[in-house]
C-alpha positions as CSV (number, residue, x, y, z in Angstrom):
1,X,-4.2,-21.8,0.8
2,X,-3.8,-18.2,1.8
3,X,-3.1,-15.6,-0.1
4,X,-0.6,-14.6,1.9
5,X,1.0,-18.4,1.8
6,X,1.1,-18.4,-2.0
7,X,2.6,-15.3,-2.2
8,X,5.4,-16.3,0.1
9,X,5.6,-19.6,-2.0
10,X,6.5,-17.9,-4.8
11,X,8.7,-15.4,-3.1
12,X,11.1,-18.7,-1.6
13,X,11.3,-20.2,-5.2
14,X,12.2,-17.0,-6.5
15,X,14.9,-15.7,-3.8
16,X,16.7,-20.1,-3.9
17,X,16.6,-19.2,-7.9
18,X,18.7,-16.2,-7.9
19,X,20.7,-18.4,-4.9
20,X,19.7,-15.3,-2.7
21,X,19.5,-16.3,1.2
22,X,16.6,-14.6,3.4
23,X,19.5,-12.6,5.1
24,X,20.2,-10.9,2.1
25,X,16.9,-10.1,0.7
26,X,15.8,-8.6,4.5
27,X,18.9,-6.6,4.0
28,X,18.2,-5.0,0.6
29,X,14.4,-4.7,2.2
30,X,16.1,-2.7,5.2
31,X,14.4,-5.4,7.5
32,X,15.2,-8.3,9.9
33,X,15.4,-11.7,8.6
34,X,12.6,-12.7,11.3
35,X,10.7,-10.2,9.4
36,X,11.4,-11.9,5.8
37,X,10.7,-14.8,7.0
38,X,7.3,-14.5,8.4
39,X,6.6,-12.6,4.7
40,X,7.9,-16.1,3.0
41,X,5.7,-17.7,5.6
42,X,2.6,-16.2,5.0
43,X,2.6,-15.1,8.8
44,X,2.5,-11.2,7.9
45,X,1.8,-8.8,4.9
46,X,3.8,-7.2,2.1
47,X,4.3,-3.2,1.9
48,X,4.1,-2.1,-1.9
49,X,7.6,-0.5,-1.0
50,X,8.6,-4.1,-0.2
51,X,7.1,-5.5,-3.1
52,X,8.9,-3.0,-5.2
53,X,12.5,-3.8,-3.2
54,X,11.8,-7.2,-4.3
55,X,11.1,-6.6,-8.0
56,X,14.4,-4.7,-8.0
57,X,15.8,-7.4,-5.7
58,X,15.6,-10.3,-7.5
59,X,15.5,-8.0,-11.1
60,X,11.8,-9.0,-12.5
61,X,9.0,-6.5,-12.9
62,X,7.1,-5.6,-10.3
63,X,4.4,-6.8,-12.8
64,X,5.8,-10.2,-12.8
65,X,5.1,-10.5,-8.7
66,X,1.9,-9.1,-8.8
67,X,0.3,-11.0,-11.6
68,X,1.5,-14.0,-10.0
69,X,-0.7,-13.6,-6.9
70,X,-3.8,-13.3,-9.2
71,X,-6.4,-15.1,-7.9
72,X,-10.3,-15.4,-9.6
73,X,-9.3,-12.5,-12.0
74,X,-7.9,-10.3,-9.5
75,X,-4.3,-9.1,-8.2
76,X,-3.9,-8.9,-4.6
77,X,-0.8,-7.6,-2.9
């Protein structure tokens, strides 16, 4: 699986969680929902800006996102 699927993975079960809709989060991200949804999909990148909109989003640490994309001992983004 790619990185950028298991990332997105984990960004789904934690936006359903805080019973967030992908509307939302692109909104609080200053982005489209298309553009959400490829991030959830694995279809495109995350920004560290993003990545610390979504720490703040969903209110974890920005640690918690990252060091759940560690993979073999590193952290990728």
């Amino acid at each position: 699986m790619s990185i950028h699927k298991k990332r997105g993975q984990y960004l789904r079960m934690i936006r359903i969680k805080k019973g967030l809709s992908q509307h939302g989060v692109a909104l609080r991200l200053n982005i489209s929902q298309n553009a959400y949804w490829k991030i959830e999909n694995g279809e495109t990148g995350l920004s560290i800006d993003h990545l610390l909109s979504l720490a703040d989003t969903f209110d974890i640490p920005a640690s918690t996102l990252l060091e759940s994309l560690e993979i073999e001992g590193r952290n990728v983004i």
